[in-house]
Residue, then its C-alpha position, 0 to 999 in steps of 0.5 A: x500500500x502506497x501512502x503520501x504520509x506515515x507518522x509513526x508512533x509519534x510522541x509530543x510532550x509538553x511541561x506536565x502533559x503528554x500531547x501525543x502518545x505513539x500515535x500512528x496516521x497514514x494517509x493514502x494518495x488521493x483521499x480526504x482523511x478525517x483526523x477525529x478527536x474531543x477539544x484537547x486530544x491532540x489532534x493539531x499537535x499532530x499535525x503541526x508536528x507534520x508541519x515543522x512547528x512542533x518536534x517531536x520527542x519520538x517517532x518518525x515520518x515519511x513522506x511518499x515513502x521516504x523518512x523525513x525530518x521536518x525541522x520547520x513549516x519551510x521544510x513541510x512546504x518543500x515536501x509539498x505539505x500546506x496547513x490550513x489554519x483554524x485562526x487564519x494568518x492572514x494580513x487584514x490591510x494586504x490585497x488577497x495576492x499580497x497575503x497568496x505570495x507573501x514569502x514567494x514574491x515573483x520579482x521583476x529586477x529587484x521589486x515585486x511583480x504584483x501584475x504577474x502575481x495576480x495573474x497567478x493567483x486568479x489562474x489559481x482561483x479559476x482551477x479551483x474554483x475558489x472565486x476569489x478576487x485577487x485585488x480585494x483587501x482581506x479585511x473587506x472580504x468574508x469569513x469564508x472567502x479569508x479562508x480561500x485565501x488560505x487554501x490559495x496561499x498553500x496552493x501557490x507554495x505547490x502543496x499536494x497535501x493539504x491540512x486543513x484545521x478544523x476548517x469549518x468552526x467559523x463558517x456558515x452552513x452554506x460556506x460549509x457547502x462550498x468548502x466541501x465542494x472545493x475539498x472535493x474538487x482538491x481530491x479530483x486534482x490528485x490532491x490528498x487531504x487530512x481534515x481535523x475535525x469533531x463534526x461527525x455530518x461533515x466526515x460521513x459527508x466528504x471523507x474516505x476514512x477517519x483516524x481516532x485519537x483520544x486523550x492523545x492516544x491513537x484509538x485506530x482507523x476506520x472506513x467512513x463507509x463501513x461505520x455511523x455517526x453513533x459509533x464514531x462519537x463513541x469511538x471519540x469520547x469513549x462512551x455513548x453518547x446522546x445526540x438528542x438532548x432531553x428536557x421537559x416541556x418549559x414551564x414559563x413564567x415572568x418576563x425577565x427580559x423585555x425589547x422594544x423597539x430597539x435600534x443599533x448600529x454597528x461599527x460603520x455607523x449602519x443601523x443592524x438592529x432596527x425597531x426590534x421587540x422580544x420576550x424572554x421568559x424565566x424557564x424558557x430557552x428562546x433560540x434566535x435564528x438568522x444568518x449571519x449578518x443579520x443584527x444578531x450580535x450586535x443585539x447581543x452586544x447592546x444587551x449586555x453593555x458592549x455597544x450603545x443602543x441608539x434608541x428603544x428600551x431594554x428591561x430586565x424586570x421591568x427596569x431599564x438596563x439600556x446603556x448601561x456599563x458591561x459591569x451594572x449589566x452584570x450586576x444587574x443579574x445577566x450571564x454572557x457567554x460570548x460568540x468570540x471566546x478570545x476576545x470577549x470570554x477570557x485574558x489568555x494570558x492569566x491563568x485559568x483560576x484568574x479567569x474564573x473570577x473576572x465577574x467577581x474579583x473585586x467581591x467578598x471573600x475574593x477581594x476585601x478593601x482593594x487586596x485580592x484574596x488568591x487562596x479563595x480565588x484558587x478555591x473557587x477554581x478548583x471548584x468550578x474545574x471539577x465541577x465543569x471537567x475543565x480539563x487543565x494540568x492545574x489552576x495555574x495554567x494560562x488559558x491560552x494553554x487550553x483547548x476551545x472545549x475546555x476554554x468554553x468549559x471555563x467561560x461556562x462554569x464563571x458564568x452559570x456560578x454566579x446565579x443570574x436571572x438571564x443567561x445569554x448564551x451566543x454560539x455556546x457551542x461553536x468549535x467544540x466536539x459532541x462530548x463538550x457540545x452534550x455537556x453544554x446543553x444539559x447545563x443550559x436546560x438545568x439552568x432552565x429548570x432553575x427558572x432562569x432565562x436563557x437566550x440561544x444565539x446560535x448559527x447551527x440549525x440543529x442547536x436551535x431546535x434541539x434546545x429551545x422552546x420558542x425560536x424567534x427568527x431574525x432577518x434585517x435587524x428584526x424579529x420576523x417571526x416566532x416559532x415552536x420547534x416542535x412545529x417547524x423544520x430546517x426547511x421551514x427555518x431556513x426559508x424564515x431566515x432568508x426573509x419570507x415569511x410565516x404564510x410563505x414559507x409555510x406553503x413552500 
């Protein structure tokens, strides 16, 4: 059997952790091979040992045959290996071929021939099918064209294995569509993919074969063909896992969060959010549905203090909450477990105990008269880590340290501790795997059952109906309708989302 890539028992270790444990991946020509584990299994370690931006303790690799030592990513791109990462590397103010042939300038005497280079590039494009415009600013573009760009860059450099990063984590669902086109196409071009992923639909989907890895043990390698999404999850996670997540009916109360009429802009000064109503109830999870772009963040960020409101009321029982600073948000009695985890949910830099406490530090008994009491604060986050398996070699690891899973773990514990009446929970999900995704759903149905109010933001159609009791659909700033999830389908939503409405999408 011929394989583009062998690693064979590579072992990677870190200060208190071994990443990967003998761990054994081959990868045949012509195939898109799932590489499949939970947040923190050692899945990108792996392949950035492929990469040249790890070194590993033991073990070896073999490229076509051949053993390699991939001292650095230069050594990786001779080989003919691309990365494709999760968080892109890419320069906002450069043009899309500034970014592709950064490092590789074709020159004319001593300066860049840019005229050459975007003719490459859309050459490039054009074969593949990625649609990109060569000329265009990369802050000006998509999420899902940025990540084009990527591919682009590793196809430039003559990459006939690619890797792609969990590629999909920050894509809408007809981005995904696209991507996996694209995959496809890659394949049909003699390419070879490694794809790391946890989203079983897109595996059963687009991939020949998957690799297992399991608290940075190699679990063993299947056909996709040969298995189903129930036996992957457990291959994953060592155990079975639930896909439908239970919960009685809701029994609503009060109304603790109230809407009316409520304008936003965003940060170019458009109005996102315009004359919007809404209802939150204690005891009910209401799910907003929409696609991307359609004023839900910037909803999310004017309820809990981030961005001002330009006109229109928001109450949390009965008292005006509008405008008001993050902290008297908080106070107010609202949970936020933010979309963008990095920049909103945690200091990466400070410990994982430290990020525990940033809603509570300066309160009795972690702060008395201005002095911060750290044996209480690294008690409390003990606590929380073994309460929501935020897994961590200890309290003292910086949180940039953790995988997303666990980060989202730790974000989740601060936030449900504290005992609020409204949980805002915006893509509490979003790159984790099922073991993590299951978690996170019983604690926001628990937290329901308490009688608190939880509003759902999230882009995943499944979340939505799997865990809300009433789902209001968002489309150009405004809430177009409300629906039972009971009583629709993805369909049905999917038409809503696109602006038709109720009678319309019903006959559809």
């Amino acid at each position: 059997m011929d394989y583009v890539i062998e690693m064979l028992n590579i072992r990677k270790e870190f200060p208190g952790i071994v990443a990967n444990n003998n761990i054994n991946l081959q990868v045949k020509q012509g195939e898109i091979h799932a590489l499949l584990g939970e947040n923190g299994a050692g899945k990108s370690t792996l392949m950035n040992v492929l990469f040249g931006l790890y070194q590993p303790e033991k073990g070896e690799i073999r490229v076509r045959g051949e053993k390699v030592n991939i001292s650095d990513p230069n050594v990786a791109n001779r080989l003919g290996i691309g990365m494709v990462h999760q968080h892109f590397m890419l320069v906002d103010t450069f043009s899309v071929t500034e970014n592709i042939v950064l490092g590789s300038e074709p020159k004319k005497g001593a300066t860049v021939d840019i005229k050459k280079a975007e003719k490459e590039v859309l050459e490039l494009s054009k074969r593949y099918g990625l649609n990109v415009d060569p000329k265009a600013k990369v802050r000006d573009i998509s999420v899902g064209m940025q990540q084009r760009v990527e591919i682009l860059k590793t196809l430039y450099r003559g990459a006939d294995i690619l890797i792609f990063d969990e590629p999909t984590a920050v894509l809408t669902p007809q981005e995904i569509k696209e991507l996996i086109v694209i995959m496809q196409s890659l394949v049909k071009e003699g390419k070879s993919i490694i794809l790391i992923t946890h989203k079983l639909k897109e595996i059963m989907e687009v991939c020949d074969r998957c690799t297992v890895i399991r608290k940075g043990e190699g679990i063993g390698t299947v056909d996709v063909s040969q298995t189903n999404p129930n036996e992957l999850a457990s291959l994953m996670v060592g155990r079975e896992v639930s896909f439908k997540t239970e919960k009685k009916p809701a029994e609503p109360k009060d109304t603790y969060l109230s809407i009316k009429d409520l304008y936003v802009k965003d940060v170019r000064n458009v109005h996102m959010v315009k004359g919007l109503n809404l209802e939150v109830r204690a005891g009910e999870i209401v799910g907003i549905a929409g696609i991307d772009g359609n004023g839900q963040s910037e909803l999310i960020e004017a309820i809990t203090g981030l961005r001002k409101s330009e006109s229109g009321t928001i109450s949390l029982h009965d008292k005006v909450i509008s405008n008001l600073s993050t902290r008297k948000v908080t106070q107010a009695g609202i949970s936020h477990i933010p979309q963008d985890r990095h920049k909103y949910g945690l200091v990466l830099d400070f410990p994982v105990g430290d990020n525990m406490v940033l809603q509570t530090y300066y309160q009795k008994p972690f702060s008395k008269k201005g002095v911060m009491n750290f044996k209480k604060i690294y008690e409390k986050a003990k606590s929380l880590i073994k309460e929501y398996d935020v897994r961590t070699p200890n309290e003292m690891t910086k949180a940039r340290a953790l995988s997303g899973g666990n980060q989202q773990k730790a974000i989740i514990g601060r936030e449900i501790d504290r005992s609020p009446d409204l949980i805002i929970a915006a893509q509490p999900t979003r790159g984790l795997d099922v073991g993590a995704i299951e978690f996170i759903h019983k604690k926001l149905i628990e937290e329901r059952d308490k009688g608190r109010a939880v509003l759902l933001l999230s882009f995943e159609l499944d979340e939505i109906l799997n865990l809300s009791d009433r789902i209001a659909v968002m489309f150009d700033g405004q809430v177009i309708a409300e629906v039972k999830p009971e009583e629709t389908n993805e369909q049905e939503l999917g038409l809503l989302m696109a602006g038709n409405t109720t009678e319309k999408a019903g006959a559809e």
